[in-house]
MIKE-17017 format. One record per residue (C-alpha): residue number from 1; x, y, z. Coordinates in Angstrom, 2 decimals, always signed. Example, Ala and Ser with C-alpha at 12.3 -4.5 7.8 and 13.67 -1.06 7.14 Angstrom:
<sites>
> vexvex:px:py:pz
> 1:+12.30:-4.50:+7.80
> 2:+13.67:-1.06:+7.14
</sites>
This chain:
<sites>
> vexvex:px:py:pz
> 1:+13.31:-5.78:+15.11
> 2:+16.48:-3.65:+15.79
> 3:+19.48:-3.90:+13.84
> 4:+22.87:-1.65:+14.07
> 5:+26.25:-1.43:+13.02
> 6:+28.99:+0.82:+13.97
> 7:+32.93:+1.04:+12.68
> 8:+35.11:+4.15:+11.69
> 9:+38.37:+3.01:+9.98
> 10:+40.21:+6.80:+11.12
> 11:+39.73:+5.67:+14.78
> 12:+40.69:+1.83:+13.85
> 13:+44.01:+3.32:+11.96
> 14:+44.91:+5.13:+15.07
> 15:+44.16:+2.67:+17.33
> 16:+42.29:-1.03:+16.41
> 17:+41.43:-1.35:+20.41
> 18:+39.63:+1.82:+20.45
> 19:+38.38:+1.21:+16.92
> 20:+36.89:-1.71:+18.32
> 21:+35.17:-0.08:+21.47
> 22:+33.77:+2.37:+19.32
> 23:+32.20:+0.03:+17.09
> 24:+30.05:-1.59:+19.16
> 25:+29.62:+1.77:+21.13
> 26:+28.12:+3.27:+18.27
> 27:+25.73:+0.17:+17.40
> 28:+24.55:+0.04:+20.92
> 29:+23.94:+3.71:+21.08
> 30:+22.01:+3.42:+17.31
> 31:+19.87:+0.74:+19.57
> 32:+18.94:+3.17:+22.13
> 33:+18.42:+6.15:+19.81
> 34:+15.56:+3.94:+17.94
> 35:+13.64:+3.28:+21.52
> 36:+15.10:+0.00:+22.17
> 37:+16.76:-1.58:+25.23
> 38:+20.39:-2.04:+24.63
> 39:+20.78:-4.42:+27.45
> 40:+18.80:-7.25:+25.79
> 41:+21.07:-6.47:+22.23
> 42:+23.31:-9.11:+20.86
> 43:+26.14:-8.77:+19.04
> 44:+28.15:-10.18:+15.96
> 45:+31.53:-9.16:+14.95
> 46:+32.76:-8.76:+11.31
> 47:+36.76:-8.49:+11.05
> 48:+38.39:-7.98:+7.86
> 49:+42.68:-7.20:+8.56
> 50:+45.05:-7.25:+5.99
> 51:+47.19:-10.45:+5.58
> 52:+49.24:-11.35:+8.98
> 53:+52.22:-13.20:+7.57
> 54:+54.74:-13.57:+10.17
> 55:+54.76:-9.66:+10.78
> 56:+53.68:-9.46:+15.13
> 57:+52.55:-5.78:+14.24
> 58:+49.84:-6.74:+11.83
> 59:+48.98:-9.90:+14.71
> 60:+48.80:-7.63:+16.73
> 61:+46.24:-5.69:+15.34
> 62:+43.42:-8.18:+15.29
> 63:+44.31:-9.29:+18.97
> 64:+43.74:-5.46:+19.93
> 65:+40.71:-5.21:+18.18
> 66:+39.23:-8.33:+19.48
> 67:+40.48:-7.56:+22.75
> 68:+38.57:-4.01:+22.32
> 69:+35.44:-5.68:+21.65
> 70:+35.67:-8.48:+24.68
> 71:+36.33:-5.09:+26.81
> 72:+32.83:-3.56:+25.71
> 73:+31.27:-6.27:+25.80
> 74:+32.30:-7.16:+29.47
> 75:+31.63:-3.36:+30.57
> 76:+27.91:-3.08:+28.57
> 77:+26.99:-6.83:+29.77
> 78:+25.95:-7.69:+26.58
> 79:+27.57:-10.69:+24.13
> 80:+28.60:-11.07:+20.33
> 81:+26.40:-14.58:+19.25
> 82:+28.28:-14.49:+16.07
> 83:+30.83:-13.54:+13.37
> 84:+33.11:-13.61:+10.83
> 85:+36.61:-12.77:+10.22
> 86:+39.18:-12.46:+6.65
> 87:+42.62:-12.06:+6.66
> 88:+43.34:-11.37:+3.51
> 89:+42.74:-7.58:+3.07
> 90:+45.80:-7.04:+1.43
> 91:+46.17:-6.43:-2.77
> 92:+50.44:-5.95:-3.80
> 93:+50.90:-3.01:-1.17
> 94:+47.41:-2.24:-0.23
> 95:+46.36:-3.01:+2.90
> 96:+42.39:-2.43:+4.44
> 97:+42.38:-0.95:+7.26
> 98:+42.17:-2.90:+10.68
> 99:+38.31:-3.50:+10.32
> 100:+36.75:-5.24:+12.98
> 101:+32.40:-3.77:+12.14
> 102:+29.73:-4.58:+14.92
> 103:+26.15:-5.42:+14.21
> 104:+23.70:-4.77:+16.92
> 105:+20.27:-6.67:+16.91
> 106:+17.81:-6.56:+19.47
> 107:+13.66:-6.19:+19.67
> 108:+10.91:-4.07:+21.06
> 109:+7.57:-2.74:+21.53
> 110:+6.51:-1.22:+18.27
> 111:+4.93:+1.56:+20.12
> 112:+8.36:+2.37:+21.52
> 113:+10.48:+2.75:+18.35
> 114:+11.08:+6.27:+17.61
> 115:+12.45:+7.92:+14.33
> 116:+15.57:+10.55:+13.89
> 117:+14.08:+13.32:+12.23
> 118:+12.91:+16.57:+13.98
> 119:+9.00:+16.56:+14.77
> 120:+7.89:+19.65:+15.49
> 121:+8.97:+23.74:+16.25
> 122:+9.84:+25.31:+19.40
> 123:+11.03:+22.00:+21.04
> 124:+14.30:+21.94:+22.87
> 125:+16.97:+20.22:+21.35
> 126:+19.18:+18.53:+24.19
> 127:+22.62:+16.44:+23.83
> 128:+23.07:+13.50:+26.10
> 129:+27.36:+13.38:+26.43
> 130:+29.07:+10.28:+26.90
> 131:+32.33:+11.38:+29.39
> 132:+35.81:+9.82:+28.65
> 133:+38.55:+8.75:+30.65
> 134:+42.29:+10.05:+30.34
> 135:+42.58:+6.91:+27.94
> 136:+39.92:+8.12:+25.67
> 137:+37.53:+4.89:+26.53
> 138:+33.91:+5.23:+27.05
> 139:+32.76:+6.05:+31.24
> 140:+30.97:+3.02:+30.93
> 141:+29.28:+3.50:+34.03
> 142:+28.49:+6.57:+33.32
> 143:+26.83:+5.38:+29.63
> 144:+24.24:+2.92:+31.94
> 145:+22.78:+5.83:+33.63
> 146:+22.48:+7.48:+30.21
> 147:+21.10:+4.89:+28.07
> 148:+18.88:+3.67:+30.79
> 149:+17.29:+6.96:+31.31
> 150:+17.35:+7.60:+27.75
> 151:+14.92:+4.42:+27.15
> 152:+12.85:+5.26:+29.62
> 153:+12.27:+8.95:+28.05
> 154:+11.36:+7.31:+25.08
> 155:+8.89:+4.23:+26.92
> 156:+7.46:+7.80:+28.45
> 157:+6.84:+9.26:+25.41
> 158:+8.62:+12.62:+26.48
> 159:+11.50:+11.90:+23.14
> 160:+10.18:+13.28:+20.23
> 161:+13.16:+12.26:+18.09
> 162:+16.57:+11.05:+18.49
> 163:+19.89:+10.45:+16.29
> 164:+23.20:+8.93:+17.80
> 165:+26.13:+11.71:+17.60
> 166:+29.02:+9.85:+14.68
> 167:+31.57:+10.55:+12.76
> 168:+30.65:+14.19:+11.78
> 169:+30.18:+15.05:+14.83
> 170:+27.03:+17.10:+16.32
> 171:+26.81:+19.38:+12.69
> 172:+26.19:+16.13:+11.13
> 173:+23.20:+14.85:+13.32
> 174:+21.76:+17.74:+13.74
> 175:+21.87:+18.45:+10.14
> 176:+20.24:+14.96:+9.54
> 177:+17.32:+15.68:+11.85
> 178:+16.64:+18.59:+10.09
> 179:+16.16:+16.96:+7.00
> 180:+13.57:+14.86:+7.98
> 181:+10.83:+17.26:+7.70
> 182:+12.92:+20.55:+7.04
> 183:+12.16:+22.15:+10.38
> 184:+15.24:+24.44:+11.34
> 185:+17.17:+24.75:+14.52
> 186:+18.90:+27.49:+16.42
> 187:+22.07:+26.09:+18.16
> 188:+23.08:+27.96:+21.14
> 189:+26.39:+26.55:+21.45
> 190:+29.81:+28.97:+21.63
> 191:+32.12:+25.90:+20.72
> 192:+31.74:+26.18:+17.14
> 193:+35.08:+23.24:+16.79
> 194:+33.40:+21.01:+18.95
> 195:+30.35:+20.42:+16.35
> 196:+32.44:+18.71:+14.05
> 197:+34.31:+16.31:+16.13
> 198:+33.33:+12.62:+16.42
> 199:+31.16:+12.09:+19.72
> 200:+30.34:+8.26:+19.60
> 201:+28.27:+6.99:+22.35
> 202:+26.63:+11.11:+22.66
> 203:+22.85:+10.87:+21.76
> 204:+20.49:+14.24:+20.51
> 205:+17.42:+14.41:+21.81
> 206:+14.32:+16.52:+20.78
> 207:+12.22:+16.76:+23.77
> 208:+8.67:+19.24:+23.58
> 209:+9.15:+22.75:+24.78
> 210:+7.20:+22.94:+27.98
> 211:+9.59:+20.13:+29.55
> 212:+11.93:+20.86:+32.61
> 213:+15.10:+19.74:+31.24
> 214:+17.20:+20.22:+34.33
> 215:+14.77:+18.07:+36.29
> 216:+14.96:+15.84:+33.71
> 217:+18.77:+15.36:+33.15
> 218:+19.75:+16.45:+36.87
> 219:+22.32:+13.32:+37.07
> 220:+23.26:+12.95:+33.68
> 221:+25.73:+14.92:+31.74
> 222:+23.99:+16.93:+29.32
> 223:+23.40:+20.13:+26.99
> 224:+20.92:+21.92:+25.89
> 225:+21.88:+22.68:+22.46
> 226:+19.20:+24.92:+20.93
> 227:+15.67:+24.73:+19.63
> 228:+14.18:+24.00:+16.55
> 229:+12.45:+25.97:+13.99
> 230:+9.46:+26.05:+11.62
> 231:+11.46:+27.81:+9.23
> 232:+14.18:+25.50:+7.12
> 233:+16.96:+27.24:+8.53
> 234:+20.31:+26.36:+10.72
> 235:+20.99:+29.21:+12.62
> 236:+24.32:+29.15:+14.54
> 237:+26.51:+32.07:+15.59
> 238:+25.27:+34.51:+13.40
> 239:+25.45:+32.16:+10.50
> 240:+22.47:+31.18:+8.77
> 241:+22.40:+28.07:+6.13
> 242:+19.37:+27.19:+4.35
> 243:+18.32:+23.54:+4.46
> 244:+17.26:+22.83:+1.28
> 245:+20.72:+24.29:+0.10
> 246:+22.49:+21.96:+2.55
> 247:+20.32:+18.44:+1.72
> 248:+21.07:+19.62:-2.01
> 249:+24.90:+19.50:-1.00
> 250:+24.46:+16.80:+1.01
> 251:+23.01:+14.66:-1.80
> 252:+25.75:+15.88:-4.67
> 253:+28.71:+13.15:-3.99
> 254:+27.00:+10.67:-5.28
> 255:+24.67:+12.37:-7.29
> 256:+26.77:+10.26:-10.52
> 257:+27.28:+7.05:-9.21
> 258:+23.26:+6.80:-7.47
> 259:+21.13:+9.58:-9.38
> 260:+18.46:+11.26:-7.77
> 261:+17.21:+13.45:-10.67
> 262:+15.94:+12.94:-14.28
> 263:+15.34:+15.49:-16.91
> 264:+11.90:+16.52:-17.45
> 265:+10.72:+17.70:-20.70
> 266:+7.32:+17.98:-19.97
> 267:+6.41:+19.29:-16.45
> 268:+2.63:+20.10:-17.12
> 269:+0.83:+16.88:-17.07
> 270:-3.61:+16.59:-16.38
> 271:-4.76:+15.86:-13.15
> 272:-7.69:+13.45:-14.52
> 273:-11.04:+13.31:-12.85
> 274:-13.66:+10.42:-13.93
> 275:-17.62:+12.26:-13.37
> 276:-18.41:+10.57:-10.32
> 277:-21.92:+10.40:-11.22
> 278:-20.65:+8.72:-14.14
> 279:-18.52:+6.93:-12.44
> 280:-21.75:+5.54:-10.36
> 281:-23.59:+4.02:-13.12
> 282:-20.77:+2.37:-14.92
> 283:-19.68:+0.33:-11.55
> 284:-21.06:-2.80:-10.75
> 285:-21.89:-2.25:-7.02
> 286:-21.75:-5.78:-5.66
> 287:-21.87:-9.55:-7.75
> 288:-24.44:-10.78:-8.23
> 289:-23.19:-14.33:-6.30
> 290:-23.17:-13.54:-2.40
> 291:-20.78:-15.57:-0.53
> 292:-19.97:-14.79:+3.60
> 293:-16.49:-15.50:+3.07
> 294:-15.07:-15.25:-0.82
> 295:-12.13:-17.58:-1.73
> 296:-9.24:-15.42:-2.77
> 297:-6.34:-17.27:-5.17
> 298:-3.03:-16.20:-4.74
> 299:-0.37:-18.08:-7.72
> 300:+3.29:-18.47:-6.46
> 301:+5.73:-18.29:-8.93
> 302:+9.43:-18.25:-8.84
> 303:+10.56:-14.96:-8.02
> 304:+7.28:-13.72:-6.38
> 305:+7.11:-11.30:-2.98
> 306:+4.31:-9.65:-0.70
> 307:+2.44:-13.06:-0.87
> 308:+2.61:-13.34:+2.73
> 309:+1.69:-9.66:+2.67
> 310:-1.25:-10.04:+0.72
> 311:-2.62:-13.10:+2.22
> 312:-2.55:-11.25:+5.25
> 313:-4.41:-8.11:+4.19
> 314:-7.54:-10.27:+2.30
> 315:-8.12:-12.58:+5.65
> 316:-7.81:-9.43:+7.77
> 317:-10.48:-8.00:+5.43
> 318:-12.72:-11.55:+5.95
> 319:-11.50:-13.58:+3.15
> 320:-10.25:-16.70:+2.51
> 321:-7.02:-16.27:+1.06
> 322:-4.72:-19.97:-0.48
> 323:-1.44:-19.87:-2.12
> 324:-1.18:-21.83:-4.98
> 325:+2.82:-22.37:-5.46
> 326:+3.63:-23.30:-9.38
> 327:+6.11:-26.35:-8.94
> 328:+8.79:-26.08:-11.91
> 329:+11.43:-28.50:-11.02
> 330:+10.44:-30.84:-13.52
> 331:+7.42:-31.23:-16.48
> 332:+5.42:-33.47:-14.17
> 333:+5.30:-31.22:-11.28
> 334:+4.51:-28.02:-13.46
> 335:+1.29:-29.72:-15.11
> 336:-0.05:-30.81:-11.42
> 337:+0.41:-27.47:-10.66
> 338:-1.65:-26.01:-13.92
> 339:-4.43:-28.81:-12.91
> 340:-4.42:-27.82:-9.30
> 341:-4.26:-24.03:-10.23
> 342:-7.58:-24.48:-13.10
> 343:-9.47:-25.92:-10.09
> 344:-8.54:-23.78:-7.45
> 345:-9.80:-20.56:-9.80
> 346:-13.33:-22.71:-10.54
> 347:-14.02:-22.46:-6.78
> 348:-12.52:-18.79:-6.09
> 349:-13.80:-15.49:-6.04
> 350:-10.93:-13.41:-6.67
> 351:-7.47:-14.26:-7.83
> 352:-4.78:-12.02:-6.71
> 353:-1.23:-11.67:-8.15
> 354:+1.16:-10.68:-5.87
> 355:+4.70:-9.33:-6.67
> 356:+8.43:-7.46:-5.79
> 357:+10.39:-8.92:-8.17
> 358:+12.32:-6.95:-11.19
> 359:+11.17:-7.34:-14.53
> 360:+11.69:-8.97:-16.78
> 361:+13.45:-11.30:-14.58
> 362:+10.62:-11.45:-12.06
> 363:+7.45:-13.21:-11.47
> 364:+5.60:-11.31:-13.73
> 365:+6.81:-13.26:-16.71
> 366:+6.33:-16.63:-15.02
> 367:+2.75:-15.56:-14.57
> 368:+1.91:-14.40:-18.13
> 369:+3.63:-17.86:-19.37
> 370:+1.08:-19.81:-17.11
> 371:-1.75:-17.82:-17.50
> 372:-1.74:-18.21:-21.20
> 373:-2.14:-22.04:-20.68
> 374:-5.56:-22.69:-22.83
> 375:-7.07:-24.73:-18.93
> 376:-5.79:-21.63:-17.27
> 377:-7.30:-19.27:-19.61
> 378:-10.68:-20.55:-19.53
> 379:-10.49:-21.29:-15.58
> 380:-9.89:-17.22:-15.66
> 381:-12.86:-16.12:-18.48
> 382:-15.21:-18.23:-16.67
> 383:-14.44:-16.16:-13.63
> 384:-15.06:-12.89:-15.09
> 385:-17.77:-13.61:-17.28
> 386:-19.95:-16.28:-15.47
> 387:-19.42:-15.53:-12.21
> 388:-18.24:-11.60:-11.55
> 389:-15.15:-12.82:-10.25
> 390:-12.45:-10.11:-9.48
> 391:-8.69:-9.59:-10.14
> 392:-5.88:-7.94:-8.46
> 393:-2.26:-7.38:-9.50
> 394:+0.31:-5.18:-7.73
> 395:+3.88:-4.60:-9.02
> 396:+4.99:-7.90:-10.74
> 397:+1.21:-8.50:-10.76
> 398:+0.52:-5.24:-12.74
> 399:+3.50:-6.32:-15.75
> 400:+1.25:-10.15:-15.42
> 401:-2.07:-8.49:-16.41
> 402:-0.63:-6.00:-18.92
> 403:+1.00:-8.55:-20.63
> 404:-2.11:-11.12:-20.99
> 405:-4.34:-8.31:-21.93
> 406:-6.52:-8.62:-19.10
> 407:-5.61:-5.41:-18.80
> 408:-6.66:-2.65:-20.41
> 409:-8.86:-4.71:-22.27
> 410:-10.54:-7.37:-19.60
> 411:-10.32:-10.28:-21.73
> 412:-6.94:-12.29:-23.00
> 413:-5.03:-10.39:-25.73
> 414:-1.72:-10.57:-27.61
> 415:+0.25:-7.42:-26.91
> 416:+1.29:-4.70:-29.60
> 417:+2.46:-2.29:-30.42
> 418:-0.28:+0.13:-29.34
> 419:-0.65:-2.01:-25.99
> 420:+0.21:-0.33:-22.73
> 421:+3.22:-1.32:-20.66
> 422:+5.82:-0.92:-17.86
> 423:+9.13:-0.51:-18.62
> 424:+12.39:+0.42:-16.72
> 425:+12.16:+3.61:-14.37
> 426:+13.70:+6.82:-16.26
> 427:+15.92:+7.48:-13.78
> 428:+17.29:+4.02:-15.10
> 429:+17.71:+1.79:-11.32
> 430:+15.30:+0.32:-9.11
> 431:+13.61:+2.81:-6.87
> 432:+11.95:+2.18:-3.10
> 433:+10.14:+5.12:-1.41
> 434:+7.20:+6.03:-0.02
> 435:+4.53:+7.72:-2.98
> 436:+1.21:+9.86:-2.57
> 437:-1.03:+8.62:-5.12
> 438:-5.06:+10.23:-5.94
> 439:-7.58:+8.28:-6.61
> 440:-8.94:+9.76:-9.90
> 441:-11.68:+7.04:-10.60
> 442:-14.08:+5.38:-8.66
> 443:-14.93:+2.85:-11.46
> 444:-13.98:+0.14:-10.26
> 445:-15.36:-1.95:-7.24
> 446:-12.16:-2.22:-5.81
> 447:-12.13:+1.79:-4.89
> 448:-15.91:+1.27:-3.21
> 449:-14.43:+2.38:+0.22
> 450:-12.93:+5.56:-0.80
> 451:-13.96:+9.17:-2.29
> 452:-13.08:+10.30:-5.22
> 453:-9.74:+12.71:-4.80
> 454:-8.60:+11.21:-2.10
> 455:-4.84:+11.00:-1.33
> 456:-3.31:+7.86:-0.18
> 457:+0.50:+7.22:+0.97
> 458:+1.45:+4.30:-0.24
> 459:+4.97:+2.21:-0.54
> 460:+6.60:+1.41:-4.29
> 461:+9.72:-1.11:-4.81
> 462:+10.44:-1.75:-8.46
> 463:+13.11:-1.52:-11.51
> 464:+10.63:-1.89:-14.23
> 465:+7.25:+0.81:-13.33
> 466:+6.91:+3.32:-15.37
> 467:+3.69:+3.32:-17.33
> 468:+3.76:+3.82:-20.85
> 469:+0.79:+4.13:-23.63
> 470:+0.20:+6.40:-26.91
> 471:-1.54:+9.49:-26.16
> 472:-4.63:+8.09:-27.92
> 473:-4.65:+5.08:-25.62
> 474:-4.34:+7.32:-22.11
> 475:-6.85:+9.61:-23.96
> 476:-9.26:+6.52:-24.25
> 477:-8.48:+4.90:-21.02
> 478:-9.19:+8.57:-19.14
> 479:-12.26:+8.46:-21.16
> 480:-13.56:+5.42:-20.00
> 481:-12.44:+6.27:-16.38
> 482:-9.87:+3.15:-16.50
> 483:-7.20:+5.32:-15.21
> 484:-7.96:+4.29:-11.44
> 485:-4.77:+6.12:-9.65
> 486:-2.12:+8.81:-10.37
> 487:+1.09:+9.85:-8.15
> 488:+0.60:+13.16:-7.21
> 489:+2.60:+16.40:-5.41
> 490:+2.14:+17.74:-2.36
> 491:-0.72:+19.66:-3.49
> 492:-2.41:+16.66:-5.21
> 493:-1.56:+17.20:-8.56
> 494:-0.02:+14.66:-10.83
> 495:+3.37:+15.05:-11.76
> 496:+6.64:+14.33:-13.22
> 497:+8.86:+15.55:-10.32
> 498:+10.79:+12.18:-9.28
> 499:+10.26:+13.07:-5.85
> 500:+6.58:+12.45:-6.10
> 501:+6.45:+10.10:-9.47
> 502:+9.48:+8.03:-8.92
> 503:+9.31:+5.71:-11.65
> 504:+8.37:+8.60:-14.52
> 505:+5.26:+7.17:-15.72
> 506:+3.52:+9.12:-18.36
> 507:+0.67:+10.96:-17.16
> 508:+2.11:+9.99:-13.39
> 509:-0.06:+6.80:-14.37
> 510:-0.01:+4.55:-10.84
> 511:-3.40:+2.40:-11.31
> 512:-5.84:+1.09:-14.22
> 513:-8.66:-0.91:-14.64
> 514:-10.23:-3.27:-16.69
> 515:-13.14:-1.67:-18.73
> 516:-15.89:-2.60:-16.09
> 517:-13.24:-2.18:-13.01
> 518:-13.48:-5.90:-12.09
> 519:-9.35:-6.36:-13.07
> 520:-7.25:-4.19:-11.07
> 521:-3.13:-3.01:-11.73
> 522:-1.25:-0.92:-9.81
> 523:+2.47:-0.51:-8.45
> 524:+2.35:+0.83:-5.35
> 525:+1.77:-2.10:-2.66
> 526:-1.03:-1.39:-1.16
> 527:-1.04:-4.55:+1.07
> 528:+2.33:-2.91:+2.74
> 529:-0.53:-1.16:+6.22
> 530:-0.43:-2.03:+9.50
> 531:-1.01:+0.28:+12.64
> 532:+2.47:+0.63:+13.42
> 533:+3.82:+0.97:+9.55
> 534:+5.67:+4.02:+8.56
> 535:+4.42:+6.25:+11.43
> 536:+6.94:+8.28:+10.66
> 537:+5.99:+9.23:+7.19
> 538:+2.18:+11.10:+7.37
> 539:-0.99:+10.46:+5.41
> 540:-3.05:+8.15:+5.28
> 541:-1.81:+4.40:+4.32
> 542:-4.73:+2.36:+3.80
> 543:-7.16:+2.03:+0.81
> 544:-9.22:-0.54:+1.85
> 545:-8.84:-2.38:-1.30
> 546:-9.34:-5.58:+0.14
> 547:-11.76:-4.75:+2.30
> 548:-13.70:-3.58:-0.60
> 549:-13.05:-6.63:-3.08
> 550:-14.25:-8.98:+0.07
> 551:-17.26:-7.04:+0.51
> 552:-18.39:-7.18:-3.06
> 553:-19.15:-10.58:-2.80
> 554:-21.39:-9.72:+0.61
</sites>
């Protein structure tokens, strides 16, 4: 799935008609930019004017704007399916600007969608112009043969990257696609002015060195702009700006209001490593109760994600995976659901808790509260200690099994103070990003399928993830080799650089285990894989945790 928007209040000020074009020029051209064919996108308008009254200059501005939109939407072919307007953008004497934003939505083939950043040196950086008529409208005709060509670059694989040219202009694009993966550029351009001015509808394209460019783009109007760099540089007319120095300005605005950075007082941090051979004897390698296809239990409660997720990733693997939903409505429905949830973990293998939510608000408190239930309880010990059942809990599933003591300590425990525990993120907000995290411990069966040290990318979307123990208590757990995973640098060594730890857990703590390895917590969702997931961001996705907790009942 595709989705857009365009809108720039300047051009809106100066004119609501063009303002309008614009809009869903720059949406459509976002559409095309991705991979996708903007002749099957659909459109819905948002307007938002200030209060009309009986003024026919402020009517007149939503008429314009609307009558904008009908125009591009007549000339591209394609229709707005929805909406919504407000006219009541005024406050005493301030009026919004004539707003009319459009949304662009549209699908395609996976294997088509293509990301903005820059991919690789030494390819040619080329901009696709959209002309303009002596009324400053869009060549519409002119933008088919464009953005027709343009997808089928992309369906032919000869795109590397692409970004949409917007409000700041070529210097801004460019700048963006540098960021990416800080590889550098060399513009060739003489028009130094003309970088900074808004170009809606133009489209960059990286496109690989050894490509005839003027065979390529013989009816189009293009431009070869320049070509980009392994070093992290901009170089244009003698000026050279370093990108790091840029993204770092780039960032600062809003530095205050959405921080980036936390203070570190402790950068050195260990790097653990459980004895493998050690490691080896400790781990059960397989129960002891064989079944073709284990049962895997997967509780509901309010506030839970990734269930969907997960249930996907265990049948995938050759499970059977249920949801169980916990019914709360009313005291009735809540203790069928504890009945039907006691049986359903006498005939499973492995209950998983799944989880997005923020603590303490989400699921993970609604789990601990059920869990504790005395049927519940023993449902679970009998699973771990009669028939070497397993457990999984990611994000809200993690705070579940820290707080009933499953984990660190496999068995039901009242926390203390000495007790382990996730708490809010230092940098203080909710953080979503993409982590590298080592696997430090092979311990537990869960990790069968990997090697020790090995580096997995995996995705993270919490408020409340930040491990936190006494020194004593990581110093046992590391002893004991409970401390599965760690988030790690570039070079593979844990750390307390947000970029690479984004929650600031002590010791750049990501995973532990139970003291046998049969209870797994983590944060980072593991059951977020898929061929076609993140492409964009390198390393390797997938540690076949499911795979391996299906096969240890083989």
């Amino acid at each position: 799935t595709l989705m857009t928007y365009g809108f720039n209040p300047s051009i809106s000020r100066w004119s609501p008609f063009h303002g309008a074009v614009y809009a869903v020029v720059e949406a459509v051209a976002k559409i095309v930019a991705m991979g996708g064919d903007y002749r099957k996108a659909r459109l819905s308008l948002q307007e938002f004017f200030e209060k009309l009254g009986k003024d026919p200059v402020r009517w007149g501005k939503p008429f314009s704007a609307l009558l904008g939109a009908y125009y591009a939407q007549m000339k591209l072919g394609i229709p707005a399916i929805g909406g919504k307007d407000s006219m009541s953008g005024t406050f005493k004497d301030l009026d919004v600007p004539p707003t009319l934003v459009a949304f662009a939505v549209s699908v395609g083939d996976v294997d088509n969608v293509i990301s903005t950043e820059f991919k690789r040196a030494g390819s040619q950086v080329v901009l696709a112009k959209l002309k303009k008529d002596e009324f400053q409208l869009p060549d519409f005709d002119q933008l088919h043969k464009t953005y027709t060509k343009i997808h089928e670059l992309i369906k032919g694989k000869t795109v590397l990257a692409a970004h949409s040219v917007r409000q700041g202009g070529i210097s801004e694009a460019i700048s963006r696609m540098c960021f990416g993966n800080m590889i550098g550029v060399e513009l060739e351009t003489g028009n130094i002015a003309g970088l900074f001015t808004p170009d809606y509808g133009s489209i960059i394209l990286e496109i690989s060195a050894d490509t005839n460019i003027n065979e390529l783009f013989k009816e189009l109007d293009y431009k070869v702009l320049g070509t980009t760099l392994a070093e992290p540089v901009i170089k244009c007319g003698g000026t050279v700006l370093n990108l790091n120095d840029l993204a770092e300005k780039w960032m600062q605005p809003l530095e205050k209001v959405f921080p980036t950075k936390v203070e570190v007082k402790d950068a050195n941090i260990e790097t653990f490593v459980f004895d493998q051979a050690s490691a080896e004897s400790s781990a059960k390698a397989g129960s002891s109760y064989k079944i073709a296809i284990p049962k895997v239990l997967i509780p509901v409660f309010p506030g839970t994600n990734c269930d969907y997720d997960i249930q996907k990733a265990f049948e995938n693997a050759g499970g059977s995976a249920e949801m169980v939903i916990i019914r709360n409505l009313s005291p009735d429905s809540l203790n069928e659901s504890l009945a039907y949830l006691a049986d359903k973990i006498k005939s499973s293998q492995i209950i998983a808790f799944a989880g997005d939510g923020d603590e303490p608000e989400g699921p993970g408190k609604f789990a601990a509260a059920v869990f504790r239930n005395p049927y519940i309880r023993d449902a679970v010990m009998d699973l771990l200690q009669n028939r070497d059942g397993l457990i999984l809990g990611i994000s809200s599933g993690f705070h579940a099994l820290l707080k009933l003591g499953l984990l660190p300590y496999g068995e039901f425990r009242t926390s203390d103070a000495n007790s382990p525990a996730l708490t809010r993120n230092s940098i203080g907000r909710h953080v979503s990003c993409m982590v590298q995290t080592r696997i430090v411990s092979k311990k537990s069966p869960w990790f069968s399928n990997v090697n020790l040290g090995d580096i997995h990318t995996i995705a993270v979307s919490h408020g409340e993830g930040r491990f936190v123990a006494s020194d004593a208590m990581i110093r046992e757990l590391a002893a004991n080799g409970q401390i599965a995973t760690q988030y790690v640098d570039m070079e593979g060594k844990a750390t307390y650089d947000i970029k690479y730890n984004p929650n600031g857990s002590l010791y750049a703590i990501e995973g532990i285990t139970s003291p046998d390895g049969r209870i797994l917590g983590k944060m980072g969702h593991s059951e977020r894989k898929g061929t076609c997931v993140c492409i964009n961001v390198p390393g390797n996705k997938d540690q076949k945790i499911f795979e391996a907790g299906v096969q240890y009942f083989r």
